[in-house]
N, C-alpha and C positions, 0 to 999 in steps of 0.2 A: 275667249278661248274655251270649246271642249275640253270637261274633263272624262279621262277613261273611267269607265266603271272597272271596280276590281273585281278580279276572278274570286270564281267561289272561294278555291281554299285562302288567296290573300285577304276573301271578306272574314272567311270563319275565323282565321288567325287574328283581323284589327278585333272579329266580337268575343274573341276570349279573353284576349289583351282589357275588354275594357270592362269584362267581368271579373276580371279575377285580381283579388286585393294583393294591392303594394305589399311590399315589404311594412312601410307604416301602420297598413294595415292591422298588422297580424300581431296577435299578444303574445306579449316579450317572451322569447326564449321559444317559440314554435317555430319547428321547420317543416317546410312543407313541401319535400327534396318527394314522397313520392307520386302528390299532386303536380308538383313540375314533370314529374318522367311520364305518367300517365298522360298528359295535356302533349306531349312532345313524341310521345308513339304515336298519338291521336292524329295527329297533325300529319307525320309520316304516311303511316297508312292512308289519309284522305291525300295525301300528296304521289301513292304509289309507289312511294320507297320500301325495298326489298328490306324484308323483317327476317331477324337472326330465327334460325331453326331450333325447335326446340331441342336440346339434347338425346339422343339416342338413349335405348334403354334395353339391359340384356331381357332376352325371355324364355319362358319354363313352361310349357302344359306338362301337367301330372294328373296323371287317377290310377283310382285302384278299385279293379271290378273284381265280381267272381272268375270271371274271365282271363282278365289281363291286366298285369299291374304294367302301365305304362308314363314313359318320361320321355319329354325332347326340350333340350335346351340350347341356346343358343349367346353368347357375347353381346354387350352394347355394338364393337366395331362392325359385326355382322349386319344388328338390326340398323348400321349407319347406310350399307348399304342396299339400296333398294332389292337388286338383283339377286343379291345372295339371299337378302331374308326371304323374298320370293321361293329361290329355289326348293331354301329348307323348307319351307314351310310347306310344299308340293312334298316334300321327301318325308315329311313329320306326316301330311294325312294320308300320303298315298299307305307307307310301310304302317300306318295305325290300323288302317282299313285290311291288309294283309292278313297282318297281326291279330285280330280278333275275329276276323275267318275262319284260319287254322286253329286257333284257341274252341271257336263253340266246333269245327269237326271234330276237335279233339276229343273234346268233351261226351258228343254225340258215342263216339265211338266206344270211350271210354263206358259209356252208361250199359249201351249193347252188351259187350264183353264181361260185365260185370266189374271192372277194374277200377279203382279211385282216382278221380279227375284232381293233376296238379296245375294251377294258374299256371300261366305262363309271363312271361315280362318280354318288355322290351323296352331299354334306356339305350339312349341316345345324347352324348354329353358334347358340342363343339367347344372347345376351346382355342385361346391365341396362343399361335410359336413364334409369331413373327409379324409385327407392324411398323414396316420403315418407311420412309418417302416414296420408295417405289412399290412393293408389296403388302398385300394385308395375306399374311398365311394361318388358314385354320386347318386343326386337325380332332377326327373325329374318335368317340371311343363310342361303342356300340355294344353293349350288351345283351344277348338272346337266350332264352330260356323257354323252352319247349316241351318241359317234363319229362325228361330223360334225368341220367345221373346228377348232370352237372349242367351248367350252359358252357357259351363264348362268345370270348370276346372277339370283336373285329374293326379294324381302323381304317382311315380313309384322310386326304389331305385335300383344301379347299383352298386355291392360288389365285390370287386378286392382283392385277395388272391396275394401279391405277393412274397409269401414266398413261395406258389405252384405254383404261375406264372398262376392259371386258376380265370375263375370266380365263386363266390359261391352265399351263400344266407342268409339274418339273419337267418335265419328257421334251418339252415345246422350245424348256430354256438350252437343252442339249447341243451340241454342236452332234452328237449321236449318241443316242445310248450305249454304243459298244465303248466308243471315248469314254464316256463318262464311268461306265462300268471297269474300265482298264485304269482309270486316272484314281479309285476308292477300293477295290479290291482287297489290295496288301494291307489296309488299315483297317479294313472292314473285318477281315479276315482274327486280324491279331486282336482287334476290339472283339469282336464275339468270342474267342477264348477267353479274353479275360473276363467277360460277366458269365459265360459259362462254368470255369475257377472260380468266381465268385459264388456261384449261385450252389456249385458242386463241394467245395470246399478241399476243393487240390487239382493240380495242374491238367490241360488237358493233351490226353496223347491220339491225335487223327488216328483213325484207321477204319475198319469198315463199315463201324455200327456209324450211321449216319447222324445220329446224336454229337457225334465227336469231329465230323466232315463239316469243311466251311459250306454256305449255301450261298446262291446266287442274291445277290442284295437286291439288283432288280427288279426281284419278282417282289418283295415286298414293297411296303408303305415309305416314301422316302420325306421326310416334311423337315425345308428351309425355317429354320428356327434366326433371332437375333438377340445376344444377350444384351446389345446397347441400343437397342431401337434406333440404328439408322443405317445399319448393312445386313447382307444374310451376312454370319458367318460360322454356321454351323448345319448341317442335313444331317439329321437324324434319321437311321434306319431303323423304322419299328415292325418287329417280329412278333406276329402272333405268336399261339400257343401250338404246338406239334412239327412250327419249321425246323426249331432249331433243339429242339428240348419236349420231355414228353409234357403232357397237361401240367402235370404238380409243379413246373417250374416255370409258369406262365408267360408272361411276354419279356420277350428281350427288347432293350432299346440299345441302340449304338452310335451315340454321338461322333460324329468326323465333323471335324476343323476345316474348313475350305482354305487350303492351302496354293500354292500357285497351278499345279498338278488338274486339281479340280477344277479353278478356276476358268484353265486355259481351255477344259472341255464345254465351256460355257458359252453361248453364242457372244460374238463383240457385242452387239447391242445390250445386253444384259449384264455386262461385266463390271462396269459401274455400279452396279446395286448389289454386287457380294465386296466380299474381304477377299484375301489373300495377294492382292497386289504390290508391285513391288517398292 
């Protein structure tokens, strides 16, 4: 009777097997747990078993020139996903390259006129509001400074679908924006008074200075946050500086509750992945 010759990797696995010493071998009291796991990756990978990916890892470029003091950072969950860190990462060199354009015209100009050249910045901070089974939501702080008085700041929200694997948009999950705007209104409304009363240090009475007049929520920043990491159950409305308030009292945020109201303004598809149900 022929016998089969063994396959490579069955021959590599009998010629490890008959190099590598017994347990009797081996002097008393050594283990040798990471020669076994080495020898058993080895194996896999000549066998073409799929290897655990290494962990994700958040990331930061910083420098600071004559030019431009600049920062862009981003989340390990971000750098988990390919697409997203792709994107930033197009949004970190494109706005760098911008960014220190305007800086040496600045500069240029400055030199002509006689006037003193101030650096300018530009940070760039993403953080998580919200990573549940169905979404990964990032929201962005951007700070610009151009050698004026002061800089600003400015926000922006980043929505991962990964039950379709793409990116979307609060606006997408809408059953309409007008719904949705009529479902957060009344809470939106009496939330910005009270950080307003907060921030003001006594109640606030509407009337025509538009400091004191509610604003439209939809025009700003709206970002699905979760405090238990496995529903949205909060949209926080963030308010630059000048919407709602002058400069010196900087950004409003206004947490709303996704309550049934909201909810309902939500596509069905989507409605599994908030709270407020019944």
């Amino acid at each position: 009777m022929m016998r089969k010759k063994a396959g490579p990797v069955a021959g590599l696995a009998l010629f490890l097997c008959a190099c590598t010493p017994t347990a009797s071998d081996q002097p008393e009291g050594r283990a040798d747990k990471g020669e076994d796991a080495a020898t058993a990756n080895f194996l896999n990978r000549m066998a073409g078993a799929e290897q655990p990916k290494p962990p994700s890892e958040p990331f930061q470029q910083a420098e600071k020139t004559d030019l431009l003091e600049f920062l862009y950072a981003w989340p390990a969950q971000a750098s988990a996903v390919p697409q997203i860190a792709a994107k930033l990462r197009k949004d970190m060199e494109s706005g760098k390259v911008d960014a220190l354009k305007m800086a040496a015209d600045d500069r240029k100009s400055a030199q002509q006129s006689g006037f003193p050249f101030h650096a300018h910045s530009l940070e760039t901070r993403w953080t998580v509001a919200a990573d549940t089974p169905r979404f990964l939501s990032l929201r962005s702080s951007r700070y610009t400074y151009t050698g004026g008085a002061h800089g600003m700041t400015g926000y922006d929200v980043l929505l991962w679908d990964k039950a379709r694997k793409r990116e979307t948009s609060v606006n997408a999950l809408m059953t309409s924006p007008a719904a949705f705007a009529e479902a957060i209104r009344t809470s939106f409304c009496d939330g910005l008074d009270k950080a307003r009363a907060k921030k003001r240090g006594g109640p606030i009475m509407r009337g025509d200075d538009p400091f004191t007049q509610c604003i439209d929520p939809m025009k700003e920043v709206l970002v699905p946050t979760s405090r238990g990491g496995k529903l949205i159950d909060r949209i926080v409305v963030v308010v630059g500086p000048y919407s709602a308030g002058p400069y010196s009292e900087g950004t409003y945020e206004v947490p709303l509750a996704v309550d049934a109201a909201m909810r309902k303004a939500i596509k069905t598809e989507y409605q599994n992945a908030f709270a407020g149900g019944s």
